[in-house]
C-alpha positions as CSV (number, residue, x, y, z in Angstrom):
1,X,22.3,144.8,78.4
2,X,25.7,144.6,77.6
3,X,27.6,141.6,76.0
4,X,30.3,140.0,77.9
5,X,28.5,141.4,80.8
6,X,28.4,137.6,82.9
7,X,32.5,137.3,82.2
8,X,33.5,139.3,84.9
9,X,30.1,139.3,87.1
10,X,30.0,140.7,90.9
11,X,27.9,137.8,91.6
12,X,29.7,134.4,91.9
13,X,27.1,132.1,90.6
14,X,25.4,134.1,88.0
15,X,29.3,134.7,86.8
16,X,29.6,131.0,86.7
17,X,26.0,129.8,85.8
18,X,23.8,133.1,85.3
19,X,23.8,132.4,81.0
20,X,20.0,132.0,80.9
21,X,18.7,134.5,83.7
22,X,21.0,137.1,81.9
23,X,19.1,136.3,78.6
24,X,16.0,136.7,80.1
25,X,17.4,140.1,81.1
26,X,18.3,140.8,77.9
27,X,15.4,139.3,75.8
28,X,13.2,141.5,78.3
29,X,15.3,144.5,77.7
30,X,14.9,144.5,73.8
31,X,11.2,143.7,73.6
32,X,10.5,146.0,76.2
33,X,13.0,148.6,77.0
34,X,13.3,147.5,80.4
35,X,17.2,148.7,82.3
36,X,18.6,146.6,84.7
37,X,21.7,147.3,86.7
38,X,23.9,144.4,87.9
39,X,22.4,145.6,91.8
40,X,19.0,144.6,90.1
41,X,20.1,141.6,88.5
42,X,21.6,140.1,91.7
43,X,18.1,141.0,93.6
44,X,15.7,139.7,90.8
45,X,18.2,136.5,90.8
46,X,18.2,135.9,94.9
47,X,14.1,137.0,94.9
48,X,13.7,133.9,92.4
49,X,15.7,131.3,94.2
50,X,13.2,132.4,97.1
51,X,9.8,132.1,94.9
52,X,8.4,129.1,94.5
53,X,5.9,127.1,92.1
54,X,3.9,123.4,91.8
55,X,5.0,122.4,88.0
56,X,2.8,120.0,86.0
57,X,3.7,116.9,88.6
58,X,2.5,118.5,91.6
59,X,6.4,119.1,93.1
60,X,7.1,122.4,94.7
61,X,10.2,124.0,93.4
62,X,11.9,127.5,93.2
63,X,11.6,129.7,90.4
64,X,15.3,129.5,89.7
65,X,17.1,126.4,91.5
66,X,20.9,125.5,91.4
67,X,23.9,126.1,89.4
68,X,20.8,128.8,88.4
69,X,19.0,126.4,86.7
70,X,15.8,128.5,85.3
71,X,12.3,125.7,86.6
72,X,10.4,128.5,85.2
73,X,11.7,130.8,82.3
74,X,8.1,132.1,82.0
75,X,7.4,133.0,85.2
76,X,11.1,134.8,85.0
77,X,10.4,136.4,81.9
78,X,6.9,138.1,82.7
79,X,8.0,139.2,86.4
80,X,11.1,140.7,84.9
81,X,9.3,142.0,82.2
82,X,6.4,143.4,84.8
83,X,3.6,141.5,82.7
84,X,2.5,138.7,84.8
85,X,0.6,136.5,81.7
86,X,2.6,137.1,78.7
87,X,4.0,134.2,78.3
88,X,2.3,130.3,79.7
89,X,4.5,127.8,78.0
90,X,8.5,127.1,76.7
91,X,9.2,124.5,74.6
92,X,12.7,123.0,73.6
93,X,12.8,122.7,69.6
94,X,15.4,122.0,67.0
95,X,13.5,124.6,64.9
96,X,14.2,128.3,64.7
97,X,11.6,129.5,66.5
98,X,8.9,131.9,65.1
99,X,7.5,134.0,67.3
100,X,4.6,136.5,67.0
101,X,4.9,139.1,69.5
102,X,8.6,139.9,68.5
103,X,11.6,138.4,67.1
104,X,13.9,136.7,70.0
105,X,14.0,133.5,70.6
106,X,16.7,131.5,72.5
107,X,19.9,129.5,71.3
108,X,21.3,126.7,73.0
109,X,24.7,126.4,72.3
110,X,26.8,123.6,73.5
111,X,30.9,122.1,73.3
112,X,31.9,118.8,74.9
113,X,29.0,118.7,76.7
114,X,28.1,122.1,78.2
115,X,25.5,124.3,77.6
116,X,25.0,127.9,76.8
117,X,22.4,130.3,76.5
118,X,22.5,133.1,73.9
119,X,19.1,135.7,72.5
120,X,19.1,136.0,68.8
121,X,16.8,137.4,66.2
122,X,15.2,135.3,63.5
123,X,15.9,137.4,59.9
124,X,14.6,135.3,57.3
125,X,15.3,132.3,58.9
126,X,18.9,133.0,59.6
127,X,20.1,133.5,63.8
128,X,21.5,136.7,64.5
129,X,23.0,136.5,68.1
130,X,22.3,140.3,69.5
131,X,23.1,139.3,73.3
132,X,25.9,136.8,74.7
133,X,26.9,137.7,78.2
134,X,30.3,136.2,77.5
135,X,32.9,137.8,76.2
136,X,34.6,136.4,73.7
137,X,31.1,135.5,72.8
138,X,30.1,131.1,71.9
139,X,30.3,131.8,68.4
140,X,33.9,133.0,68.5
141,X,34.3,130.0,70.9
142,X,33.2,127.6,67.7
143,X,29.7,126.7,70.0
144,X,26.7,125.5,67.6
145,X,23.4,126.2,68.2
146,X,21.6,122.6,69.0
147,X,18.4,124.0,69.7
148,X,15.8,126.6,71.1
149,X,14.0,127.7,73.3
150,X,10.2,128.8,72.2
151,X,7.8,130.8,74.2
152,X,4.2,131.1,73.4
């Protein structure tokens, strides 16, 4: 995946909204090699508004909902990725994230109030950012990471 890729997007609301799907995209493409075209990005995104899940409280709700809000980053994740139980939970943390399968995590990055997705490696505890779809990237905006997101 390419940075700076949701900046000029063919796809109005993954352009305005698509931070966290296009992570996904890009987490899935580092661990696993997997290429996706903006064609296949678009699809994926349209076949998850469709898809539907019952989270913990018993509600029905799509996979992704709107403004592309992710309901279910694992369910994302291991369809994009094409392995259907590698992930079960995601939990919001302050802590960097250490993961045991490989080492991306997410990065919530926020200013005045809105939020931004970001993948980044954990070296020695430091973050590495090694996918922002905008271009110029958060942290040449002056974004901060706030917090995570960690899958197990």
């Amino acid at each position: 995946m390419k940075n700076g890729i949701q900046t000029n997007f063919p796809h109005m609301e993954i352009k305005t909204y698509g931070c966290y799907f296009l992570t996904l995209c890009a987490w899935v493409y580092h661990a696993f090699g997997n290429i996706f075209t903006k064609e296949m990005i678009i699809s994926k995104f349209e076949q998850y508004k469709l898809k539907k899940f019952t989270d913990w409280q018993g509600n029905t709700r799509p996979w992704i909902g709107d403004s592309a809000f992710i309901n279910a980053p694992t369910l994302v994740f291991n369809d994009l990725a094409g392995k259907p139980d590698y992930f079960k939970n995601v939990a919001k943390t302050s802590d960097v994230p250490n993961t045991k399968r490989f080492p991306v995590f997410f990065e919530k990055l926020t200013h005045g109030g809105f939020d931004h997705f970001a993948l980044g490696e954990a070296v020695n505890g430091e973050v590495k950012i090694i996918f922002d779809g905008w271009n110029p990237g958060a942290e040449a905006r002056g974004l901060k990471i706030t917090n995570y997101r960690a899958f197990s």
